[in-house]
TORVO-247318 format. One record per residue: z, x, y of N, C-alpha, C in turn; residue in one letter. Coordinates in steps of 0.05 Angstrom, whole numbers, plus 5000, padded with zeros to 4 digits. Example, Ala and Ser with C-alpha at 12.3 -4.5 7.8 and 13.67 -1.06 7.14 Angstrom:
BEGIN
515652644886515652464910515652644934a
514252574955514352734979515752585001s
end
This chain:
BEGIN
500050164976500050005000500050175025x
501550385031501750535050500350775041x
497950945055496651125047497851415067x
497951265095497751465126499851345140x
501551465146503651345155504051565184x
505251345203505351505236508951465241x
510351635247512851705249513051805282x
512751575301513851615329515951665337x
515351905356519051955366518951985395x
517251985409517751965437517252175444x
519252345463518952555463521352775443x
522152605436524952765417523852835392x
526453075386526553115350528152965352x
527852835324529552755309529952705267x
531152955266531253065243532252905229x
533752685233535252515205532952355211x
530652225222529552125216527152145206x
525152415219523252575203523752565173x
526752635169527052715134527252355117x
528152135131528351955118525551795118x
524151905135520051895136518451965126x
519352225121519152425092519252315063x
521252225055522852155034520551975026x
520551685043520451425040516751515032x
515551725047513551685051512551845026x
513452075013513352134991513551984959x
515651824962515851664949513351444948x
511751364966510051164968506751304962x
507351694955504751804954503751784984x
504751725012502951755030502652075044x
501852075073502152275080503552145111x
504752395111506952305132506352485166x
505652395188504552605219507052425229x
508052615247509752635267508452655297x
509352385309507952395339509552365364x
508952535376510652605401508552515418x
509852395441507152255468508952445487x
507752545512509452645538507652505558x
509052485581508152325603505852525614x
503052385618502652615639503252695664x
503552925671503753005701501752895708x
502652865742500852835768500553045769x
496453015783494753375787496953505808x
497753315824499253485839501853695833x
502553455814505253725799504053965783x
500953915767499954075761499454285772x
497654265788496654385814498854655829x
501554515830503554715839503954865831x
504854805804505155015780503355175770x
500555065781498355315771498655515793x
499055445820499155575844502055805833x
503655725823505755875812504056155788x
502856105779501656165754503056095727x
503355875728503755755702502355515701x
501755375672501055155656503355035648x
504254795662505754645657505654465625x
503054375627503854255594503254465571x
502654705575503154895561506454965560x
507954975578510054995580512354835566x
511254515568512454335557512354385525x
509554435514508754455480510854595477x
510754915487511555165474514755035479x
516554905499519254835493519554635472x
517854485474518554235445517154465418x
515454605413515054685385517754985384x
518855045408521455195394523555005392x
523554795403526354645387525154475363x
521954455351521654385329523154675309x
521754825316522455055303525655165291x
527455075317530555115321531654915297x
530454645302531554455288531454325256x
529954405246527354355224526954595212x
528254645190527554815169524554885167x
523755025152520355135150519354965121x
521954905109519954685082519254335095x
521754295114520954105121518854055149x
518254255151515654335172513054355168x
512754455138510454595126510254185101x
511054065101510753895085510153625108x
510053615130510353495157507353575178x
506153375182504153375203505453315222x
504653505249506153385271503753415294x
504053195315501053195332503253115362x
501753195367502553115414500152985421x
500952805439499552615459499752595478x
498552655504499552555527499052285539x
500052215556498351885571502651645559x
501551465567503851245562503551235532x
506451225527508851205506506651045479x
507450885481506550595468503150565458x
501950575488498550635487498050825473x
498251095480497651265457498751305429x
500651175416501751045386499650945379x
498350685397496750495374494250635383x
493350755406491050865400489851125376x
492951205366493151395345492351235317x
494350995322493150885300490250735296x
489250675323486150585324484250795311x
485551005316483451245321484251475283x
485751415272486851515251487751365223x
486251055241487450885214489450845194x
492250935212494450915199495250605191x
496350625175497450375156500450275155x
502350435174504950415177505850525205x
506250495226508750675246511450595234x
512450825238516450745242516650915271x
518650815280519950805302522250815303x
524150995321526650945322527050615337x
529450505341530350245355531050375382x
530750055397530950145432533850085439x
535250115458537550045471537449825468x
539849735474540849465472539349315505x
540349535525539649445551536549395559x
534549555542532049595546530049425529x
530749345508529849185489527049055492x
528348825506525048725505522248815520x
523749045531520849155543520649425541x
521549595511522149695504519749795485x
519550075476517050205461516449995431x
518850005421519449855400518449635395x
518649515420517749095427515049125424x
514149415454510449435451509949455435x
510549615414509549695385509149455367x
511049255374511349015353508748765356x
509048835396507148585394504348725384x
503848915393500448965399500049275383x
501749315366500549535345499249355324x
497449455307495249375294496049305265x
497749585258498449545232502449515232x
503249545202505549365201507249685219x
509949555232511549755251514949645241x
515649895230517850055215520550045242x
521949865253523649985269526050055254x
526650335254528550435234530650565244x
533250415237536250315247536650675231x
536450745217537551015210539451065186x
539750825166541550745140540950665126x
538650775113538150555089538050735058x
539450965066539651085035543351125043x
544750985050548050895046548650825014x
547150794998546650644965545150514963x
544650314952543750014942542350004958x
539749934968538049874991537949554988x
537749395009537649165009535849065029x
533648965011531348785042532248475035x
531348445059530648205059527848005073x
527347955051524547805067524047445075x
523947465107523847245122521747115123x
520746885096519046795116517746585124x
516046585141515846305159515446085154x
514445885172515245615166511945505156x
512345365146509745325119507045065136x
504745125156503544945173501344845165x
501244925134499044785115496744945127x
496845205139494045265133493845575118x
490945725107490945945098492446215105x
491546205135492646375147496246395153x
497146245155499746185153500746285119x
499846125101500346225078500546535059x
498246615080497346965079499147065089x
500247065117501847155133504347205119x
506046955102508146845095507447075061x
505747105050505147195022505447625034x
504047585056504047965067507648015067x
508047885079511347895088512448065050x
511447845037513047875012511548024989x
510048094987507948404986509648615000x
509548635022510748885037513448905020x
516148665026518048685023518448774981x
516548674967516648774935515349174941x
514549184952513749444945515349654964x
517149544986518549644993521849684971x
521449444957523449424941522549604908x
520749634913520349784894521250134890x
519850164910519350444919522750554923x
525050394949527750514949529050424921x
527850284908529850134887532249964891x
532249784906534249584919534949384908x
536349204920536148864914534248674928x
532348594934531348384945531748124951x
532347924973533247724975530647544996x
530247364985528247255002528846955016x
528646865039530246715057528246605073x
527846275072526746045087529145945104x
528245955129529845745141528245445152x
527845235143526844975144528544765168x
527044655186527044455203525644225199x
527743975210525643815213523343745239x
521043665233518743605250519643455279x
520943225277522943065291525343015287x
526043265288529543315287530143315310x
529143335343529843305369530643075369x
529442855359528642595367529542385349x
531042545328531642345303534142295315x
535542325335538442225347538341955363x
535241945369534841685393535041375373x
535841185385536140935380532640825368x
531840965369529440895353528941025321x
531641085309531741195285533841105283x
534341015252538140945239538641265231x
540841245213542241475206541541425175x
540341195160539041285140537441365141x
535041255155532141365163531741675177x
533441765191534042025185535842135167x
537342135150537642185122535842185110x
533342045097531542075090529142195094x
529342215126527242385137527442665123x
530742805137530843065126531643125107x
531942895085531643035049528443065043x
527042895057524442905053524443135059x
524343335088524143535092524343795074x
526643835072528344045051526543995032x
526443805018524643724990521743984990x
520943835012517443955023517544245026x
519844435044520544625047521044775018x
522444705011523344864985521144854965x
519244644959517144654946515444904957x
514044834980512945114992514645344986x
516945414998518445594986517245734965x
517745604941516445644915514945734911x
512445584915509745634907509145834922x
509846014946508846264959510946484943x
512946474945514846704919513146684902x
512546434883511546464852508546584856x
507846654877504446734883505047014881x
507547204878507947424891509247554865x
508047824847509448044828511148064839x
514448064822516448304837516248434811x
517548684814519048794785521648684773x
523048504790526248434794525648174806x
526447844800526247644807528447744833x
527147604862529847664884530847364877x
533147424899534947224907532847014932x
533246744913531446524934533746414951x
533646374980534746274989533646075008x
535545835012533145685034535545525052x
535945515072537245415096536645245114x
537945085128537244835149537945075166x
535945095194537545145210534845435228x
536345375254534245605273533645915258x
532246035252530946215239532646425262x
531246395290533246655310535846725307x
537846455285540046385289540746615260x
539046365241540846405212539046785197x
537046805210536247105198538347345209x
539047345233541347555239544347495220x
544847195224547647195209547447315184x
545047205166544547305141544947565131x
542947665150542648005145546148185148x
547148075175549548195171551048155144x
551147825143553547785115553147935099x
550247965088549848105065549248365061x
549848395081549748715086546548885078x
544348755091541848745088541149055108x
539549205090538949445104536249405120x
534049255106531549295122531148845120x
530248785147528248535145525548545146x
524448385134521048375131519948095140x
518948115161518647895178515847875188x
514847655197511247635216511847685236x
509847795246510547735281507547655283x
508147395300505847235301505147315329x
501847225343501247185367501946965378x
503046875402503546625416500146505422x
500246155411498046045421496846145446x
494246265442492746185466492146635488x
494646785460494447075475494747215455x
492547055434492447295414491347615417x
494247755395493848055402495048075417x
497047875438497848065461501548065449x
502047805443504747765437505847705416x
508047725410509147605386511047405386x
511047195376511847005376514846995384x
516746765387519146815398520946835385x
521046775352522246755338522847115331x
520347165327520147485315521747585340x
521447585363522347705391525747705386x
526847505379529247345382530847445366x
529447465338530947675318530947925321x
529248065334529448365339529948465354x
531748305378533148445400535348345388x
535848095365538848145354539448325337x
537948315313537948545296540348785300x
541548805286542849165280542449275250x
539949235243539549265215535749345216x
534449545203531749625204530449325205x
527549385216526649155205523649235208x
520849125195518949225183516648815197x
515848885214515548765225511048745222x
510548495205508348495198505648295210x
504048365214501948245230500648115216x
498647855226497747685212495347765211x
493647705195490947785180489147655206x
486647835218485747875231487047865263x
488848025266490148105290488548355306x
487448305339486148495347488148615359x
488548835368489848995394489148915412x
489848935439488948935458489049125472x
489749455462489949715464487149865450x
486150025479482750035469482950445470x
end
């Protein structure tokens, strides 16, 4: 599933995560490049420093490849692609992956304060392929995913979307050797409105067993569409997805979620839906965040 895998870091090392990029990515047979972006200078900051006689982003390389050097053993260097970019953060990630056909980014996670407009978020809405934001724990023991997924709108693409989720999340479960748990959360259609005097309290009773009924059938039939090596844990819930996927993940002490991130009607490619948004600025747990089948960039 994963052939080329892109391991962004901004401008930092970061050695516990290179090596858990390493690992994961070995284990999956891919090959694993390390990408650093730096801002570019203005000609004018350039310009000074040539007047100095120096090359400023020569300057910059040669300080980041001696603290690669300082930090990073020579096996884990010599087993490691590592590439520099200049231009904005985010843009040049997915233009790496436009241009290199990578099949995975991971990413460290953003601040709490910066979040939604954060490298992380860009990467989620408008990178191309699936994006790894990785919390930094997931070889503590037992690996535990969990895969979220969406709400069932009767069409192909929806069903695809909801089937990738749980593809990713089996072969991720394969590869750490974990537990897998897989988790619907189901609403009703007119559940706003089933309170108004134009409904009894049987007739909504019945509405939302009807519901659940319909839900958990779908449920089904997309799990039973999907190999594991290990039947997961089915779970299925009443209740807001933004709400009940964070509680979840904590209770159970869930290391990675596997989730869609959809486009919002009407800006496809640009955004991701609010649900996916909602859980991933709550999140304190990895999460592996997957695009729906024919998603363009809007990063050229």
């Amino acid at each position: 599933m994963f052939k080329k895998i892109l391991l962004y870091l901004g401008t930092e090392v970061n050695v516990e995560l290179i090596r858990h990029s390493l690992e994961f990515a070995e284990k999956t047979g891919a090959k694993l490049t390390v990408l650093n972006v730096f801002e570019n200078p203005r000609n004018s900051v350039l310009d000074y420093f040539s007047s100095q006689g120096r090359d400023l982003k020569q300057v910059i390389l040669d300080g980041h490849n001696a603290q690669l050097d300082k930090e990073l053993d020579k096996d884990l260097r010599e087993r490691t692609e590592f590439t520099i970019r200049w231009g904005k953060d985010f843009i040049e990630c997915i233009r790496a992956v436009n241009e290199n056909k990578y099949d995975l980014v991971i990413c460290p996670p953003s601040e709490a304060h910066e979040a939604s407009g954060s490298t992380a978020m860009h990467l989620m809405r408008k990178c191309p392929c699936p994006v790894w934001v990785h919390h930094g724990h997931l070889w503590r023991g037992a690996v535990r995913i969990l895969a979220a997924i969406g709400h069932f709108d009767g069409t192909e693409s929806g069903d695809q979307l909801n089937k990738n989720i749980l593809e990713h999340a089996a072969e991720l479960n394969r590869v750490l050797g974990g537990k897998l748990h897989v988790l619907h959360c189901w609403s009703g259609y007119l559940e706003n409105v089933t309170g108004s005097p134009f409904f009894s309290e049987k007739e909504v009773d019945s509405y939302l067993e009807y519901e659940e009924h319909a839900s958990t059938e779908d449920f089904n039939r997309i799990v039973d569409s999907v190999s594991f090596e290990t039947d997961p844990k089915r779970v299925v819930i009443h209740g807001s997805p933004s709400t009940i996927i964070p509680e979840y993940a904590e209770k159970q002490m869930i290391d990675i979620v596997v989730m869609g991130s959809v486009a919002r009607t009407g800006v496809a490619g640009l955004l991701i839906g609010n649900t996916a948004e909602v859980v991933a600025c709550s999140l304190t747990e990895s999460l592996l965040a997957i695009k729906p089948a024919g998603f363009v960039t809007p990063v050229k």
